[in-house]
C-alpha positions as CSV (number, residue, x, y, z in Angstrom):
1,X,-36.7,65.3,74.0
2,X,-40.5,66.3,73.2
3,X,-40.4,68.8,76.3
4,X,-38.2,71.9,76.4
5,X,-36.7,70.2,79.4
6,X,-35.5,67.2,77.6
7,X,-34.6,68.9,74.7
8,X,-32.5,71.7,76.5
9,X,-30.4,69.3,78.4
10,X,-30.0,67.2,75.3
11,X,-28.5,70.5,73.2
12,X,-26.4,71.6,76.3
13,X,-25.1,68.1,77.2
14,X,-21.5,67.3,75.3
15,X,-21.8,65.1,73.0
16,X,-19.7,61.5,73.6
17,X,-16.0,62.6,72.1
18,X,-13.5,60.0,71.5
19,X,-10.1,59.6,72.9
20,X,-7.4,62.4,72.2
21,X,-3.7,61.7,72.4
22,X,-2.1,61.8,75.9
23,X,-5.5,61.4,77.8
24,X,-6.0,59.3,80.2
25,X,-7.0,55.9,80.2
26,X,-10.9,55.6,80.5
27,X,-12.7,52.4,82.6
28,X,-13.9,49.9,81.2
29,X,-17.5,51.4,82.3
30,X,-16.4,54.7,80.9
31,X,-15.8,53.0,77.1
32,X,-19.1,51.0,77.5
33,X,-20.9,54.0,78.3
34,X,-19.0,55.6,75.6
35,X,-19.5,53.1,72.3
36,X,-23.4,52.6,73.9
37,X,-23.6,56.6,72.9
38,X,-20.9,56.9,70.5
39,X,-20.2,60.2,68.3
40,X,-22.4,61.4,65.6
41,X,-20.7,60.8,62.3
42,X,-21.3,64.2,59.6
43,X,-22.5,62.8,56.9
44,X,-23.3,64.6,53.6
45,X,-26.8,64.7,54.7
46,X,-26.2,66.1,57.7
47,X,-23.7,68.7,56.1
48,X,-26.5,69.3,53.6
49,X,-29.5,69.4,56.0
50,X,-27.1,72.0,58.1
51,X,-26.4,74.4,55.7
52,X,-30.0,74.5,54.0
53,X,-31.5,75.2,57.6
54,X,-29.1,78.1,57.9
55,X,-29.7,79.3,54.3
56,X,-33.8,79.0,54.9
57,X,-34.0,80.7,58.6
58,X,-32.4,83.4,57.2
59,X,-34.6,83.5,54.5
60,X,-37.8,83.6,56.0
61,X,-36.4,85.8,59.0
62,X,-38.3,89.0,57.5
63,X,-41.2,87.0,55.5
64,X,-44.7,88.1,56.5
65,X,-47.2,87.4,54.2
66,X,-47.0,83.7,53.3
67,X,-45.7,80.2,54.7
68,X,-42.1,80.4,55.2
69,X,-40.1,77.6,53.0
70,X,-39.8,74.2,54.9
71,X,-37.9,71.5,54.6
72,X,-38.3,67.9,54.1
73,X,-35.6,64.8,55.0
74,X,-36.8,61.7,53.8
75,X,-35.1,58.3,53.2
76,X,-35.2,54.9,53.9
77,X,-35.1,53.2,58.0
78,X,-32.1,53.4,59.3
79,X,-30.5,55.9,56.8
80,X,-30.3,58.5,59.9
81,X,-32.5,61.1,59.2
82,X,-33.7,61.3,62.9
83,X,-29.9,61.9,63.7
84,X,-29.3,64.6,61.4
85,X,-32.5,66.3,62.3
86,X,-31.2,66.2,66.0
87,X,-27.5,67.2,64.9
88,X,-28.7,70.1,63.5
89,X,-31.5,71.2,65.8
90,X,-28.6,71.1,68.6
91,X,-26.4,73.1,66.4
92,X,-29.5,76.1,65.8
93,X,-30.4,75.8,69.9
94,X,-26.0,76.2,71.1
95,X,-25.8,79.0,68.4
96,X,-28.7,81.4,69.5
97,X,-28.2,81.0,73.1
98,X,-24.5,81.6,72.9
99,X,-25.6,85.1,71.1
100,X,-28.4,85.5,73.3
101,X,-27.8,85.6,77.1
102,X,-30.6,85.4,79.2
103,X,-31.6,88.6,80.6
104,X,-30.6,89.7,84.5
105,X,-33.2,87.9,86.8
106,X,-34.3,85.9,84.1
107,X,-34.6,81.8,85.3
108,X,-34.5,80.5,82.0
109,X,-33.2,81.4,78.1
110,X,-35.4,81.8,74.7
111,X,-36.6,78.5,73.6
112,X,-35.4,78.3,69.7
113,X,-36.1,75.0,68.3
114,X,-38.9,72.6,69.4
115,X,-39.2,69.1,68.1
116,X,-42.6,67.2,68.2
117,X,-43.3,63.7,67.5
118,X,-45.9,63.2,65.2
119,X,-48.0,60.9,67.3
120,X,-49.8,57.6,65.5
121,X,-52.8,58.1,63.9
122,X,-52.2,62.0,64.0
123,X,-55.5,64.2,64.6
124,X,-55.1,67.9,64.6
125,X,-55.9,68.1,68.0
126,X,-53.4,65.4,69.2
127,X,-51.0,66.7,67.1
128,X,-51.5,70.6,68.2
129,X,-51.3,68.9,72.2
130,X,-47.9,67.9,71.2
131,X,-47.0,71.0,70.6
132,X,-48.2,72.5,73.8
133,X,-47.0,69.5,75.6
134,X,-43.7,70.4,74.1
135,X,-43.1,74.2,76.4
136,X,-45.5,72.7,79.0
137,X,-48.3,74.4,77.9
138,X,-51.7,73.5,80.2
139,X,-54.5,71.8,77.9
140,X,-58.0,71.2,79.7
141,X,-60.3,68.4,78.6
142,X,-62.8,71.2,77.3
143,X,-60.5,73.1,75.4
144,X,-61.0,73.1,71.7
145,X,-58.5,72.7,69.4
146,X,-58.5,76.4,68.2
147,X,-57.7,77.2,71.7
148,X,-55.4,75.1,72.2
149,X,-53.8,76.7,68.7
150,X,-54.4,79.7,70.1
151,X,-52.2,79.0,73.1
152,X,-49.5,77.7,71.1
153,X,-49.1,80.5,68.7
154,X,-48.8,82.7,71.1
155,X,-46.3,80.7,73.6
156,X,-44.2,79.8,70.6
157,X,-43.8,83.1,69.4
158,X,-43.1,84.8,73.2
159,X,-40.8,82.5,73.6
160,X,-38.9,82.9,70.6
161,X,-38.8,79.8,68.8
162,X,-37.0,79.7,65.6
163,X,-37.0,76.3,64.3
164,X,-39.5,73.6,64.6
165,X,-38.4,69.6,63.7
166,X,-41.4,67.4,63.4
167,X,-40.4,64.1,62.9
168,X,-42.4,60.6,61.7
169,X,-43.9,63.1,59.7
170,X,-44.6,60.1,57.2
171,X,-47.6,59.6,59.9
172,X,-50.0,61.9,58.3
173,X,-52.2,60.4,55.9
174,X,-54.5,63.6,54.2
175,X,-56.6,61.3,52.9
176,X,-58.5,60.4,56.0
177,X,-60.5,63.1,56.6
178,X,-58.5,63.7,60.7
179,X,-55.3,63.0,58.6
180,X,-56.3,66.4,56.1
181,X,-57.6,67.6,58.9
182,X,-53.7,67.8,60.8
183,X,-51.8,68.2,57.5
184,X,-54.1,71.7,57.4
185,X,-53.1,72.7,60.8
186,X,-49.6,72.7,60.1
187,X,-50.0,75.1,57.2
188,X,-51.7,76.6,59.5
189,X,-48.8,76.8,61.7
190,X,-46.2,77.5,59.1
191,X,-48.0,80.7,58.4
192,X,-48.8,81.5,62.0
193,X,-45.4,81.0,63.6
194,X,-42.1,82.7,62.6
195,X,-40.0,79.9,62.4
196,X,-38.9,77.5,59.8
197,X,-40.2,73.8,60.1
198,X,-38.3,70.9,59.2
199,X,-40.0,67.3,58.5
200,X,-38.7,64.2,58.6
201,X,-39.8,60.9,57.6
202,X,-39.4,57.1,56.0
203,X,-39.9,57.9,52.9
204,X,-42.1,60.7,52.2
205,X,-42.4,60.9,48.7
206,X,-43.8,57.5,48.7
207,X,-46.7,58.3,50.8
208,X,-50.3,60.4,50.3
209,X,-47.9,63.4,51.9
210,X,-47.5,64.4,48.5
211,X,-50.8,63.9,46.4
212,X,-53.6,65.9,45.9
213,X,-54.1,69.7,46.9
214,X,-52.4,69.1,50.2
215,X,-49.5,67.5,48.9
216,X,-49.0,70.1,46.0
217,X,-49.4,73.2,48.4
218,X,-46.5,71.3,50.5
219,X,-44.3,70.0,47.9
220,X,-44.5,74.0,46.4
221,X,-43.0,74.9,49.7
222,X,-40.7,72.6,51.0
223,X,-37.3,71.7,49.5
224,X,-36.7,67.5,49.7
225,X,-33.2,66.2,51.1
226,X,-33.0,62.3,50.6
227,X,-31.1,61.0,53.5
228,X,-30.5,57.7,51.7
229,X,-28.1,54.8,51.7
230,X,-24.3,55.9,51.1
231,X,-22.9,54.8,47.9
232,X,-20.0,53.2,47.8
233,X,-18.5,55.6,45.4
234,X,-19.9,59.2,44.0
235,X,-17.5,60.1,41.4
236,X,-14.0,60.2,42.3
237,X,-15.4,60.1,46.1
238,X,-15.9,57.0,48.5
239,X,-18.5,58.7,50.9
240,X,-19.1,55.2,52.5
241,X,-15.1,55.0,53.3
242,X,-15.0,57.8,54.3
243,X,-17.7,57.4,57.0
244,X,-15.7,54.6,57.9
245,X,-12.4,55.9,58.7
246,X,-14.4,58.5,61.1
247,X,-15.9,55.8,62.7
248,X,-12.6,53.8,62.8
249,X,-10.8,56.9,64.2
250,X,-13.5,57.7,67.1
251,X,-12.9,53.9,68.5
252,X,-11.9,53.2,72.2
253,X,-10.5,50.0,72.1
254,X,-7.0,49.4,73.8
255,X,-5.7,47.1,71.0
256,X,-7.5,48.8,67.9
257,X,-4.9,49.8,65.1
258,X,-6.0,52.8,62.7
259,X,-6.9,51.7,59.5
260,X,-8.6,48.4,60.6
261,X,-12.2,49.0,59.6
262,X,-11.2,51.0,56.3
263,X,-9.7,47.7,54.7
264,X,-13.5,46.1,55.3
265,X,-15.3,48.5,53.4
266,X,-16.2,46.6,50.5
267,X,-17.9,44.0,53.3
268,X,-19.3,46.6,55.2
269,X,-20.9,48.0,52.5
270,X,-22.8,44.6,51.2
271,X,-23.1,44.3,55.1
272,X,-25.5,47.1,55.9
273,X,-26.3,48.2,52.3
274,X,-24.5,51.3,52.9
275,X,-27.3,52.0,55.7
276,X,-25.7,54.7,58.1
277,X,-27.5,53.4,61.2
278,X,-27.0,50.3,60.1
279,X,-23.5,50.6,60.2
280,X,-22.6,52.4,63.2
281,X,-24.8,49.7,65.3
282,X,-23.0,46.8,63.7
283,X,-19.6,48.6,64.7
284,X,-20.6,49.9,68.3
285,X,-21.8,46.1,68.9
286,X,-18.6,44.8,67.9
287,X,-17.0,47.4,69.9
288,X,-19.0,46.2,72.9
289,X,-18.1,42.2,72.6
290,X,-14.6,43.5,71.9
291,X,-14.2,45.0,75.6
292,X,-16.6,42.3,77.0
293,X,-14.5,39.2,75.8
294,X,-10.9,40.9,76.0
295,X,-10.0,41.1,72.8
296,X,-10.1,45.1,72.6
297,X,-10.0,44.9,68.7
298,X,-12.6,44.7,65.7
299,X,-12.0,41.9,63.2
300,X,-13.4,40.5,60.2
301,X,-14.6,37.1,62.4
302,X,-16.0,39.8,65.1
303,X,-18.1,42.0,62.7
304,X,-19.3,38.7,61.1
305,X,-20.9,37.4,64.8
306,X,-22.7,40.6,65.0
307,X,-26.7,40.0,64.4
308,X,-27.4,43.2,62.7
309,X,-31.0,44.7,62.8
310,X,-34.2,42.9,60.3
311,X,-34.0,45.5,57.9
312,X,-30.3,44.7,57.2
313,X,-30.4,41.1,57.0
314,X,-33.2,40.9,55.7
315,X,-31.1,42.8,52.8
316,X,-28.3,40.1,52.8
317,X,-30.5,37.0,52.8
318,X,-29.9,34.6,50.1
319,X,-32.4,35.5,46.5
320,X,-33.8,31.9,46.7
321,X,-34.2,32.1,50.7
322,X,-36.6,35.5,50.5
């Protein structure tokens, strides 16, 4: 998805949708392929992330003379901030081509929303290549980076890009000098390029993203959205439950009764400590052994067998055994 190609047929491919009443049957393949994939669960930070991104394009639709406001999604591993950036990215890219139809003649539609991978040990120059690479943009060896900049700024803005995600943002170090060095082209880029630019990474706060002049300049300009761990209850609200009954509800399993996973909560919670990609990979897995061994349901003895990722049980190991 770091091309336009990728990316394009990623937006404009449905997503995996689970079974509706009086459809037919699906192969065993079919459900494989289907809990492999499985259906993107809205969380609140997903909900949150979506209606901030509308809230700031808007915003900085008409702004000229500075950076436009940015936004940050940071969290933990597995707390699916990589899946909410992509939600809503596909959600920006379906809306503006469905309200802008490619002229008469014309091969191919605006490109609104790019998404770059920072790349490890980030320089500005690798990190403005991405960017080209990104609307296949040629780089020579000899070009320079402002060139390259140049060419980007330019391309971006012809071809109408609106939103830009940058994940693994959490990369950048500004206190090596080719770290500073990228976190400067960015701003750079923020005030070049009329779009609105969304970072995401493990826990950003937490790193040098945010100190010194650098960090200040972007902290001043970007509003934070923790993607973190669900709680088991907020209030008079169980948002881990409630993720639950989704996910219990989108199953595919020919012997599943509705309600199953809900009465597990308090165990899936401890589980995956409440760890969004955490839990859907423990349930999918289940889901795949279910149709493997025949048993088309998800028990308590099923979730149990499940070896979830390091992270999580890493998080369940005994005190005395850490």
């Amino acid at each position: 998805m770091t091309t336009w190609q990728g990316w394009h047929r990623f937006a404009t491919t449905d997503p995996p949708a689970p079974p509706r009443p009086g459809d037919p049957p699906r192969s065993t393949e079919e459900r494989l392929a289907y809990h492999s994939a499985f259906v993107t669960i809205r969380t609140p930070a997903i909900s949150q992330l979506a209606a901030q991104v509308r809230t700031l394009m808007i915003l900085g639709r008409h702004q000229q003379t500075t950076a436009r406001p940015s936004l940050i999604v940071t969290g933990p591993a597995a707390a699916g901030k990589t899946t909410a950036l992509l939600n809503v990215g596909r959600t920006c890219h379906l809306a503006h081509t469905r309200k802008n139809l490619p002229p008469p003649g014309s091969a191919h539609a605006t490109a609104p929303v790019a998404y770059v991978l920072v790349p490890p040990g980030a320089t500005a120059k690798t990190l403005i290549t991405e960017f080209a690479r990104y609307l296949g943009i040629p780089v020579a060896t000899r070009m320079t980076q402002t060139q390259i900049t140049d060419a980007v700024c330019h391309t971006y803005t012809q071809a109408g890009v609106q939103l830009v995600l940058i994940d693994e943002i959490h990369r950048l170090n500004p206190r090596t000098t080719t770290g500073a060095q990228a976190a400067d082209l960015l701003k750079d880029l923020t005030e070049r390029l009329a779009a609105t630019f969304v970072y995401a990474g493990i826990n950003v706060t937490d790193t040098p993203l945010f100190s010194g002049t650098r960090g200040a300049q972007l902290a001043g300009r970007a509003t934070l959205i923790t993607c973190g761990p669900l709680p088991a209850r907020h209030g008079t609200r169980e948002p881990f439950r409630d993720v639950i009954t989704d996910i219990d509800n989108a199953l595919d399993l020919t012997h599943h009764k509705p309600g199953t996973l809900p009465r597990h909560t308090a165990y899936l919670h401890q589980r995956t400590a409440g760890r969004i990609g955490s839990l859907t990979r423990l349930i999918r897995q289940a889901a795949i052994t279910a149709i493997h061994d025949g048993t088309e349901r998800i028990t308590k003895t099923a979730l149990d067998a499940v070896q979830l990722d390091h992270l999580a049980e890493q998080h369940n190991r005994p005190t005395h055994n850490r």
